[in-house]
BAVO-876666 format. One record per residue: x, y, z of N, C-alpha, C in turn; residue in one letter; residue number from 1. Coordinates in nm, 2 decimals. Last residue first. Example, Ala and Ser with C-alpha at 12.3 -4.5 7.8 and 13.67 -1.06 7.14 Angstrom:
     n_c1     n_c2     n_c3    ca_c1    ca_c2    ca_c3     c_c1     c_c2     c_c3   code   pos
     1.28    -0.22     0.71     1.37    -0.11     0.71     1.29     0.00     0.79      s     2
     1.32    -0.57     0.78     1.23    -0.45     0.78     1.32    -0.33     0.78      a     1
END
This chain:
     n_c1     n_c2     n_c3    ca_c1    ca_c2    ca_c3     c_c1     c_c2     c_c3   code   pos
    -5.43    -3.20    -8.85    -5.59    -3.13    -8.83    -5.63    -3.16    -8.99      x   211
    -5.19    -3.33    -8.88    -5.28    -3.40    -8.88    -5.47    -3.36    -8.88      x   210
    -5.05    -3.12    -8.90    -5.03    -3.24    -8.98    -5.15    -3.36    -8.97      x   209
    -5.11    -2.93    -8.72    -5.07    -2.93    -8.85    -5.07    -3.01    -8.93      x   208
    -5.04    -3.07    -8.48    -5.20    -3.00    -8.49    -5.16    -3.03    -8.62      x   207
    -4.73    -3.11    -8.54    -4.87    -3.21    -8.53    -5.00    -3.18    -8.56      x   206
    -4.68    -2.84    -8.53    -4.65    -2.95    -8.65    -4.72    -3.07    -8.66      x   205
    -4.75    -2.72    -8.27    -4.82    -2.66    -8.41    -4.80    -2.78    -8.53      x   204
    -4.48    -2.77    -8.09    -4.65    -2.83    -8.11    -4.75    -2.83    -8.24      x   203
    -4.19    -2.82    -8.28    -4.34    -2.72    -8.21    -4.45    -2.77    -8.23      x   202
    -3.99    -3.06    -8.25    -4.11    -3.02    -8.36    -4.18    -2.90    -8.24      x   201
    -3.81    -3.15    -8.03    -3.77    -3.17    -8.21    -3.85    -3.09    -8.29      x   200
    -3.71    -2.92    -7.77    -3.83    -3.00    -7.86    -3.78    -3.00    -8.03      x   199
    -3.43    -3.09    -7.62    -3.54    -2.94    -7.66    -3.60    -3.03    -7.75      x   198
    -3.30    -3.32    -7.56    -3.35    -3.29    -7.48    -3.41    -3.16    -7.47      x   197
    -3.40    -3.52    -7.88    -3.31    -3.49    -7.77    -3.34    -3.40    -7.65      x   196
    -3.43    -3.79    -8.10    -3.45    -3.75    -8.03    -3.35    -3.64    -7.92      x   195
    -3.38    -3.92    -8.41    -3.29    -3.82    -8.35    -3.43    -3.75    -8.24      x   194
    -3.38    -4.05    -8.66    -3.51    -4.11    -8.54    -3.44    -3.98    -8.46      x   193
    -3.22    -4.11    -8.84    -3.21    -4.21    -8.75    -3.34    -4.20    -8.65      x   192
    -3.29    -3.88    -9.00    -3.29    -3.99    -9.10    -3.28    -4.13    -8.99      x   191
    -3.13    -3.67    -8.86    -3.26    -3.67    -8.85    -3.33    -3.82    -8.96      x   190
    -2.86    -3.71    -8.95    -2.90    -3.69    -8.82    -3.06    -3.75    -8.83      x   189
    -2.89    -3.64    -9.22    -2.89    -3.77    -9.19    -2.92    -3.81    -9.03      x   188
    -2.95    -3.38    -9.20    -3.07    -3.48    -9.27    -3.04    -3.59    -9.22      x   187
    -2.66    -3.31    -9.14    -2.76    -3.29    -9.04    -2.93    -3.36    -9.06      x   186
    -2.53    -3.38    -9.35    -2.50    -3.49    -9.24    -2.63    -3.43    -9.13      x   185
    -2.65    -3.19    -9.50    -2.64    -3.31    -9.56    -2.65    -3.38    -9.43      x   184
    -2.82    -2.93    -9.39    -2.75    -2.99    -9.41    -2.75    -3.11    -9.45      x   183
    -3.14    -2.82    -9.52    -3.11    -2.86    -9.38    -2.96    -2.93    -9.41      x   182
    -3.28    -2.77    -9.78    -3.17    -2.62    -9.70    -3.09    -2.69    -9.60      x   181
    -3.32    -2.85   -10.09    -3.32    -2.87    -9.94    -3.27    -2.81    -9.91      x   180
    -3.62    -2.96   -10.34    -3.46    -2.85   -10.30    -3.48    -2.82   -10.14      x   179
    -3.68    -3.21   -10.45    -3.75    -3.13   -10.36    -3.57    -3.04   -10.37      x   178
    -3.82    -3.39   -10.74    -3.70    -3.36   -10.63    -3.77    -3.22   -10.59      x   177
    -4.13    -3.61   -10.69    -4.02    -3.58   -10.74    -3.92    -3.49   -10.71      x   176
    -4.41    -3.54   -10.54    -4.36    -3.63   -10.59    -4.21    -3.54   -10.65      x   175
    -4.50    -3.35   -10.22    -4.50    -3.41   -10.37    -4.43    -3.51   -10.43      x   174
    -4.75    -3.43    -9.95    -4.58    -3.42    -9.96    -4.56    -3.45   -10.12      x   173
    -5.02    -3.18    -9.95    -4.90    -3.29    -9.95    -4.75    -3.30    -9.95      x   172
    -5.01    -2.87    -9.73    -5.03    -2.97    -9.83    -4.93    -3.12    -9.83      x   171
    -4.91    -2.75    -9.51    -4.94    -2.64    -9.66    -4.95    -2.75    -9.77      x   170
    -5.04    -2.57    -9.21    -5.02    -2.72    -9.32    -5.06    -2.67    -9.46      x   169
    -4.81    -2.40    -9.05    -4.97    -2.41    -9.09    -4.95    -2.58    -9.20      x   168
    -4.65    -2.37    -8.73    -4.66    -2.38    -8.84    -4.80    -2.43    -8.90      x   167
    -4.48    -2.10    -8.57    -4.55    -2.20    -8.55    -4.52    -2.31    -8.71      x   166
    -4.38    -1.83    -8.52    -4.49    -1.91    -8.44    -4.54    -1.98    -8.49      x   165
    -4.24    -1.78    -8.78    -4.19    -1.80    -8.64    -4.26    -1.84    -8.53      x   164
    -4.32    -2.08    -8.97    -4.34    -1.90    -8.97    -4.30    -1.91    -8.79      x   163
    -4.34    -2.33    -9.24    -4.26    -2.25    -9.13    -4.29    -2.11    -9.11      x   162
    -4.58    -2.54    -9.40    -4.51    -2.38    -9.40    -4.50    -2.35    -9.29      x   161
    -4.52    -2.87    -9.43    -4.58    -2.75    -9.33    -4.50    -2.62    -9.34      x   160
    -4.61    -3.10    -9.62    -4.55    -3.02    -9.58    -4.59    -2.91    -9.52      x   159
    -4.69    -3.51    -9.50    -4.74    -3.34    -9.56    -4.61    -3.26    -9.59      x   158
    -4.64    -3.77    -9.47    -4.68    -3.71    -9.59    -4.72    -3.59    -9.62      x   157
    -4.40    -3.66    -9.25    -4.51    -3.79    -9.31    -4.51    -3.76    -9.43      x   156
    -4.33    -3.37    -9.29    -4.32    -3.45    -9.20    -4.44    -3.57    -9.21      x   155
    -4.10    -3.14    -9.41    -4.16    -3.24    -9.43    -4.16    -3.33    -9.33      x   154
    -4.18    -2.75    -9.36    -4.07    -2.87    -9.30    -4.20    -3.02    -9.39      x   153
    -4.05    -2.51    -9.57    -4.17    -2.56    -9.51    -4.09    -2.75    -9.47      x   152
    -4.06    -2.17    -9.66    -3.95    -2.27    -9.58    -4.05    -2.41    -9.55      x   151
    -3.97    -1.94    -9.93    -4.10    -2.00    -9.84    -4.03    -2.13    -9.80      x   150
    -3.94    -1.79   -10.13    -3.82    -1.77   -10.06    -3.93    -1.82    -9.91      x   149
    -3.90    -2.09   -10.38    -3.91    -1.96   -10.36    -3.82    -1.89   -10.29      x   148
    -3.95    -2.34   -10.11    -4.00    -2.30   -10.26    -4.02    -2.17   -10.26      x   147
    -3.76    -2.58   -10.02    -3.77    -2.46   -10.01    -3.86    -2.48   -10.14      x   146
    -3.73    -2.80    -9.70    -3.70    -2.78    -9.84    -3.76    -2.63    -9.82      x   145
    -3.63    -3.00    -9.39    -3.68    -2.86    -9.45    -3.61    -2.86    -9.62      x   144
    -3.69    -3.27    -9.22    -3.64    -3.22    -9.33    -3.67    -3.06    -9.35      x   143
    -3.81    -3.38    -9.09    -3.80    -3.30    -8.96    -3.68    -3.21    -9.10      x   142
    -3.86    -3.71    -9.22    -3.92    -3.61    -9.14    -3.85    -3.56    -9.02      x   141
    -3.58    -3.76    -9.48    -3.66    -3.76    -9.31    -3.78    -3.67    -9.28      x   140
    -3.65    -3.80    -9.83    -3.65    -3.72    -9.72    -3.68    -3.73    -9.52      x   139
    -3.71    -3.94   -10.01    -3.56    -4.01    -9.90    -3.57    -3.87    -9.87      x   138
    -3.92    -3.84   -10.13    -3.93    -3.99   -10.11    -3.84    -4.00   -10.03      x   137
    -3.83    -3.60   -10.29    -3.91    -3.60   -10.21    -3.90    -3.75   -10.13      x   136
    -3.49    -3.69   -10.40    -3.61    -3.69   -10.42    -3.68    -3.68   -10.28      x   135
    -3.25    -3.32   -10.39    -3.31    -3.45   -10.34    -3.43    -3.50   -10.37      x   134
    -3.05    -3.07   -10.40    -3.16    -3.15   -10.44    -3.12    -3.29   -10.42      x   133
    -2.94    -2.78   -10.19    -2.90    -2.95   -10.26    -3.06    -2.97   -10.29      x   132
    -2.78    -2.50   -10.08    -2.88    -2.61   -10.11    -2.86    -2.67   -10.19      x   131
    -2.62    -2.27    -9.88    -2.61    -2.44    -9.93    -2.76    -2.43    -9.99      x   130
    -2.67    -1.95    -9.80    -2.69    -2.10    -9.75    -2.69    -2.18    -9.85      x   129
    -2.33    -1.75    -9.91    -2.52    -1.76    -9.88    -2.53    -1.93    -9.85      x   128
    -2.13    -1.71    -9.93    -2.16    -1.69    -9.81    -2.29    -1.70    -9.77      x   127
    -2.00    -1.75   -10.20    -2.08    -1.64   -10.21    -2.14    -1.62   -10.04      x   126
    -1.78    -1.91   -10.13    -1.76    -1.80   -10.25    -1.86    -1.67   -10.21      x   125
    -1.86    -2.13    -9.96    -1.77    -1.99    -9.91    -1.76    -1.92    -9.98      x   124
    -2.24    -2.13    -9.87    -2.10    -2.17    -9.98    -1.99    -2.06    -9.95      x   123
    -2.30    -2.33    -9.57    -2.27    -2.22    -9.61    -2.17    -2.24    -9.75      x   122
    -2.33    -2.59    -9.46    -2.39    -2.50    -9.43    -2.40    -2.36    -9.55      x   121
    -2.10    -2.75    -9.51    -2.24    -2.78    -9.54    -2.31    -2.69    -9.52      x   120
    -1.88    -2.60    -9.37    -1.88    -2.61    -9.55    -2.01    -2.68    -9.56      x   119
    -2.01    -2.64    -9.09    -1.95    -2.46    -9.20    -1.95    -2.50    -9.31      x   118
    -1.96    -2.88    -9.08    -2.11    -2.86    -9.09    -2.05    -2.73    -9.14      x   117
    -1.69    -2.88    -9.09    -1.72    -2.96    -9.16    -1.91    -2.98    -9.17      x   116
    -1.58    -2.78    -8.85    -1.54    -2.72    -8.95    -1.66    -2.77    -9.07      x   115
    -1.76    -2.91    -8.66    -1.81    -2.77    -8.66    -1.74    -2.73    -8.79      x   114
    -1.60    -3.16    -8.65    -1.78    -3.13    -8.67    -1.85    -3.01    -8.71      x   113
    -1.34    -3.01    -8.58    -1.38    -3.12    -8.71    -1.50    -3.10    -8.75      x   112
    -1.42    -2.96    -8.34    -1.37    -2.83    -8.44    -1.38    -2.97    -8.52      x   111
    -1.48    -3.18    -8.17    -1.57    -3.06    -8.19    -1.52    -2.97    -8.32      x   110
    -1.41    -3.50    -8.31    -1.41    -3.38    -8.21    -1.48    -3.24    -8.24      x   109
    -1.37    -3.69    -8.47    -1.50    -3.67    -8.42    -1.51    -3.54    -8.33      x   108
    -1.26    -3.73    -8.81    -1.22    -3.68    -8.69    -1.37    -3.65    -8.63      x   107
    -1.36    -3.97    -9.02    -1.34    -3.86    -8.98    -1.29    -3.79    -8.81      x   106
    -1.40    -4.27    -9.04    -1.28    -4.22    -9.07    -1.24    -4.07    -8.99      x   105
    -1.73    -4.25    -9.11    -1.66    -4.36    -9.02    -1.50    -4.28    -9.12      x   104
    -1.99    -4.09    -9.03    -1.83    -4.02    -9.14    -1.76    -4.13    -9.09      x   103
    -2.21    -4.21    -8.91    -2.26    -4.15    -9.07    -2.12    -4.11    -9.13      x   102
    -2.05    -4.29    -8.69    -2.08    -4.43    -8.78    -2.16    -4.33    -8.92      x   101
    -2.02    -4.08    -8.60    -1.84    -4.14    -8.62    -1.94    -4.26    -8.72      x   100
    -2.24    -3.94    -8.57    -2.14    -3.88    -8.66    -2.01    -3.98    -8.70      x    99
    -2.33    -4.06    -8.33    -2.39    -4.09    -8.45    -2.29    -4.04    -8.59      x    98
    -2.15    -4.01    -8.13    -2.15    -4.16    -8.21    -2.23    -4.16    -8.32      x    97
    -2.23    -3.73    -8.12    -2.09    -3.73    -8.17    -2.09    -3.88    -8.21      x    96
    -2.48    -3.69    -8.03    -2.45    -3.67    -8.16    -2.30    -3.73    -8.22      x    95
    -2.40    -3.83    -7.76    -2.53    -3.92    -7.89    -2.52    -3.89    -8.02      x    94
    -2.28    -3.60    -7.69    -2.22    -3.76    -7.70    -2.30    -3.85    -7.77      x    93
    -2.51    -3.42    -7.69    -2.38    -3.42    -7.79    -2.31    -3.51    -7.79      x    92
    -2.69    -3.53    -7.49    -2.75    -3.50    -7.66    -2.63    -3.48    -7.77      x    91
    -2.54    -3.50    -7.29    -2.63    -3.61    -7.32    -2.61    -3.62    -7.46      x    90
    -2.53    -3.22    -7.31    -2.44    -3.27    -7.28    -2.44    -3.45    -7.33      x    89
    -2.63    -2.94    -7.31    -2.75    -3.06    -7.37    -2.60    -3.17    -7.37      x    88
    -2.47    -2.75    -7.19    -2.60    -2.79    -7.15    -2.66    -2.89    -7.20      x    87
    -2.26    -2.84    -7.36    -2.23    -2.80    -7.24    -2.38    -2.85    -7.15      x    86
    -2.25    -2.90    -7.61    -2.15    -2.98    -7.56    -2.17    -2.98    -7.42      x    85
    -2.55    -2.85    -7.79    -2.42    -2.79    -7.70    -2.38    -2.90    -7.61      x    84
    -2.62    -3.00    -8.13    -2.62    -2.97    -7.98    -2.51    -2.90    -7.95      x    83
    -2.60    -2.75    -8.43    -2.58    -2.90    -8.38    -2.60    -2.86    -8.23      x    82
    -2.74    -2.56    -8.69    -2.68    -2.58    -8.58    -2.68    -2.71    -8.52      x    81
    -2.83    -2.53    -8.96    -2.67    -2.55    -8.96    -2.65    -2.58    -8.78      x    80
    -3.09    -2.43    -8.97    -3.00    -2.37    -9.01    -2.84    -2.35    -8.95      x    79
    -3.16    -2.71    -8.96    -3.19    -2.66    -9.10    -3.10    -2.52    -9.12      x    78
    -3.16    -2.72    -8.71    -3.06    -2.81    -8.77    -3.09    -2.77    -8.90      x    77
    -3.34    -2.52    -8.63    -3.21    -2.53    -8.55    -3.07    -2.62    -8.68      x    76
    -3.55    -2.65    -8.66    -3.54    -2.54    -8.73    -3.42    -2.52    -8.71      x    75
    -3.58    -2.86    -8.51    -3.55    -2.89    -8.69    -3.52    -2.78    -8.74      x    74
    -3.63    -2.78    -8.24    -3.47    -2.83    -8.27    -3.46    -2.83    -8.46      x    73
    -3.80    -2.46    -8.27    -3.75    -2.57    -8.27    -3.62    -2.66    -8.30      x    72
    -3.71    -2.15    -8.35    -3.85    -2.30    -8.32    -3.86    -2.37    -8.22      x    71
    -3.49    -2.02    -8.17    -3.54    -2.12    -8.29    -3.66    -2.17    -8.24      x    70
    -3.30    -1.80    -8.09    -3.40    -1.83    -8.09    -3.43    -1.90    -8.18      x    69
    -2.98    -1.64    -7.94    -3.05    -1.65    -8.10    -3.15    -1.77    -8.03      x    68
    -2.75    -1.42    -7.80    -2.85    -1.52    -7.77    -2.92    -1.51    -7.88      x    67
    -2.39    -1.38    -7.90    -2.58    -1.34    -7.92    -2.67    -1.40    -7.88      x    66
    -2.14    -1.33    -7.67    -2.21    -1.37    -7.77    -2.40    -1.34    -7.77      x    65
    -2.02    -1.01    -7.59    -2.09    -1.17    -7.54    -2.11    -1.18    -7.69      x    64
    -1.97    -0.76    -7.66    -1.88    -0.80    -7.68    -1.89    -0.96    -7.62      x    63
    -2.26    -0.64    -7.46    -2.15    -0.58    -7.58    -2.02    -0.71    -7.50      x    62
    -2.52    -0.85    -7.45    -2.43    -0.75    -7.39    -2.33    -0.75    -7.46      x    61
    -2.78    -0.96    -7.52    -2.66    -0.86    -7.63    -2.57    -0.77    -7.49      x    60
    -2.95    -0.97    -7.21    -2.92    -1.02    -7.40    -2.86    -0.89    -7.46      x    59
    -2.85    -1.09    -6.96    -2.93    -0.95    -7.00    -2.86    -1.02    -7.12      x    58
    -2.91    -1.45    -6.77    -2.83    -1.39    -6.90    -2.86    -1.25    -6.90      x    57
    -2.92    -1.68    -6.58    -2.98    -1.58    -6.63    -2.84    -1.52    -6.68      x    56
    -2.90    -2.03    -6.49    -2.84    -1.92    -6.51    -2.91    -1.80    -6.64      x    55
    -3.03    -2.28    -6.37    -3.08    -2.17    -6.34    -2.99    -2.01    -6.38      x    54
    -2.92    -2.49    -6.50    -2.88    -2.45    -6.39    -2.89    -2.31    -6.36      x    53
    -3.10    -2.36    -6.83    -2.99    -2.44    -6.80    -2.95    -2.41    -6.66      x    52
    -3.34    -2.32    -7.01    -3.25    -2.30    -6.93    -3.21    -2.46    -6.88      x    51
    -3.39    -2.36    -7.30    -3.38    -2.24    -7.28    -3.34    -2.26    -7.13      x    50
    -3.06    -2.56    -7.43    -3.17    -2.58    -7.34    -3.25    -2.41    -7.38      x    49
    -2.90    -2.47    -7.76    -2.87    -2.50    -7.67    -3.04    -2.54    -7.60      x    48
    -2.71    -2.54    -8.06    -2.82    -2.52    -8.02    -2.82    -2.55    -7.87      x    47
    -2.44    -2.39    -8.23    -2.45    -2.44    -8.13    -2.63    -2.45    -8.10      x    46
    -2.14    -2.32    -8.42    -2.27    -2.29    -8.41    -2.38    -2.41    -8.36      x    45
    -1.86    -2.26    -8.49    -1.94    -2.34    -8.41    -2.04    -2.28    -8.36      x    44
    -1.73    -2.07    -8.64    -1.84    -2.18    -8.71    -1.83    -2.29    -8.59      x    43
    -1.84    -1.73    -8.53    -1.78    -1.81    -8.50    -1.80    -1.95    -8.61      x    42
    -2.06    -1.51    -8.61    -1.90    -1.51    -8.56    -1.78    -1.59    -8.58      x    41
    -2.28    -1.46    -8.90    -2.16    -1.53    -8.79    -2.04    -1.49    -8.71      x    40
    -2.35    -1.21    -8.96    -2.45    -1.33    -8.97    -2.39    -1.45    -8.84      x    39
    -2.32    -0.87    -8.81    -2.25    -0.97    -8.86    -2.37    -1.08    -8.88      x    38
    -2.45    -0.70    -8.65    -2.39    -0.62    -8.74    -2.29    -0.77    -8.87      x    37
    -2.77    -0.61    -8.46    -2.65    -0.69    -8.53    -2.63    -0.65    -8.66      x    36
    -2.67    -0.41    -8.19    -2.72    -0.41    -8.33    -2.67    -0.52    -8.40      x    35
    -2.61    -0.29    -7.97    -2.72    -0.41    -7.96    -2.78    -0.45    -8.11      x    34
    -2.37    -0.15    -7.95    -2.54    -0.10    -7.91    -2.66    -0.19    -7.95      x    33
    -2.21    -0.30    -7.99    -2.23    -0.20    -7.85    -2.30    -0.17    -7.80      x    32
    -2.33    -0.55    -8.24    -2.21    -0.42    -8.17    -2.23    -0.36    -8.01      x    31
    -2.37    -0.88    -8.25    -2.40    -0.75    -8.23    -2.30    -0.68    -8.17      x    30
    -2.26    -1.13    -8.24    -2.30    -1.07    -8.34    -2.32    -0.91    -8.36      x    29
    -2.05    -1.38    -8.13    -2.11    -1.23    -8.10    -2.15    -1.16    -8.27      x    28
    -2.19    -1.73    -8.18    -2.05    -1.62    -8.16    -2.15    -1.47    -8.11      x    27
    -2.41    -1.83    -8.24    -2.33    -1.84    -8.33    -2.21    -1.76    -8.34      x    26
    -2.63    -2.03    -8.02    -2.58    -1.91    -8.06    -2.45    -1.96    -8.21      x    25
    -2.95    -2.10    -7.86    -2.86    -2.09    -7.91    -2.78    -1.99    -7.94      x    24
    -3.24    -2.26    -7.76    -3.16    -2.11    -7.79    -3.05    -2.16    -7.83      x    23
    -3.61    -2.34    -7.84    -3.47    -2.39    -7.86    -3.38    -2.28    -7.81      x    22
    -3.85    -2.23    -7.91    -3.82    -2.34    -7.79    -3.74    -2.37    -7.76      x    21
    -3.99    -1.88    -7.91    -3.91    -2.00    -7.99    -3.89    -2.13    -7.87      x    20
    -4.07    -1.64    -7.89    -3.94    -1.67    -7.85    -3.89    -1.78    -7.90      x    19
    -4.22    -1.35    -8.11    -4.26    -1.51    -8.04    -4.07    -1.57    -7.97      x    18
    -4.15    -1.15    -8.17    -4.23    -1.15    -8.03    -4.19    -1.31    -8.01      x    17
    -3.88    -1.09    -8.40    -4.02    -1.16    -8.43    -4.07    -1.17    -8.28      x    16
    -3.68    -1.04    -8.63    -3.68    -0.99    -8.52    -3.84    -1.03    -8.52      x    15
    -3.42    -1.26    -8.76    -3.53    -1.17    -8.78    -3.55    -1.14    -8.66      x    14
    -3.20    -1.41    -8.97    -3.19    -1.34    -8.82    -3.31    -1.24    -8.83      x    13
    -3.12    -1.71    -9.15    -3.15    -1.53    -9.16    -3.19    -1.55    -8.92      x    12
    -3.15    -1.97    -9.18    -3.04    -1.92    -9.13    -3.02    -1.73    -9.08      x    11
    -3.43    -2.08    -9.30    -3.26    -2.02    -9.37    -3.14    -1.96    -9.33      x    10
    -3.54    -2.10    -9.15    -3.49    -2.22    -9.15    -3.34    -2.19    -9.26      x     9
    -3.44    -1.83    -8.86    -3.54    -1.89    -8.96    -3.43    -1.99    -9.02      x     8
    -3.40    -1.69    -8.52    -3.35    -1.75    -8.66    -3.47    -1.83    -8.72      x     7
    -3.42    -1.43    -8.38    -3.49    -1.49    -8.40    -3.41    -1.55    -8.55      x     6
    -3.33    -1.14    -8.31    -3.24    -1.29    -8.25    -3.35    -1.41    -8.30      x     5
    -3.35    -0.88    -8.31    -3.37    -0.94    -8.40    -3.27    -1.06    -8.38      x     4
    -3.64    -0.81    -8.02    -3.51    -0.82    -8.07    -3.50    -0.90    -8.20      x     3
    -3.95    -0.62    -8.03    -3.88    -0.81    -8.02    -3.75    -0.71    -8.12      x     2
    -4.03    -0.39    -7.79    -3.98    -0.41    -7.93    -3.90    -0.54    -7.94      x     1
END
């Protein structure tokens, strides 16, 4: 029976077979009995390797944090998470210069980055995900917009409907404003070219984009 550690580009928590390429977490989520019972723990919310110096994990042990599953890295950054400091080590001192020249002033340290993707992320009134409009046109590829309650990433000129295995090609890229889920500073992330050491895209996005 697939656990419900599977994140979508909206940040939701599903329970889905496929594992995804990316892991991560967002504090402890689950109770005693393996249930989750919370969205967040913590607001450092983290994307990480699937391994790392060969260390094994049992998932949901009471009172650990929650092992969580993504796509991919875009899926990852659409729902608010940034590299780990620890395993992708590389990839967070690349993120952290990119952040001091996209917030020149701001504090670069981890609880600043992390306070300050939580209010991008999430509204505090109502606790549900952010979204912003933007024109289609100054979108990066690796963008996620929305239509409805359907996730679909932009990459060239298409867009590709998101599903936890994978993705299908769901047409052009349109004209005029698109409504976005992926953070502000996190679009901009991806607006430099943002390579790192989990996969940016699932294979499927290429097939997809170009079958």
């Amino acid at each position: 029976m697939a656990l419900r550690n599977r994140v979508t580009p909206f940040s939701e928590l599903v329970a889905d077979p496929a594992r995804g390429l990316v892991y991560g977490n967002r504090g402890c989520l689950h109770n005693a009995d393996g249930q989750i019972v919370r969205r967040y723990g913590v607001k450092r919310w983290i994307s990480c390797r699937l391994e790392f110096k060969g260390w094994k994990r049992t998932l949901l042990q009471p009172g650990r944090f929650t092992e969580l599953f993504f796509l991919d890295e875009v899926t990852a950054f659409a729902a608010g998470h940034r590299p780990c400091a620890l395993c992708r080590y590389e990839d967070y001192r690349s993120f952290v210069t990119l952040w001091h020249k996209l917030h020149p002033g701001d504090e670069t340290g981890a609880d600043a980055i992390d306070a300050r993707l939580h209010a991008e992320r999430l509204d505090q009134d109502t606790r549900e995900q952010r979204r912003l409009e933007a024109p289609f046109e100054m979108l990066p590829d690796g963008a996620f917009v929305v239509d409805g309650d359907v996730a679909f990433l932009v990459l060239g000129e298409r867009l590709l409907r998101w599903n936890p295995a994978g993705y299908a090609d769901a047409g052009p890229r349109p004209r005029g404003t698109a409504v976005v889920i992926t953070p502000p500073s996190l679009l901009a992330v991806l607006a430099t070219g943002w390579e790192g050491a989990v996969p940016l895209l699932h294979p499927s996005a290429v097939t997809s984009a170009t079958g």
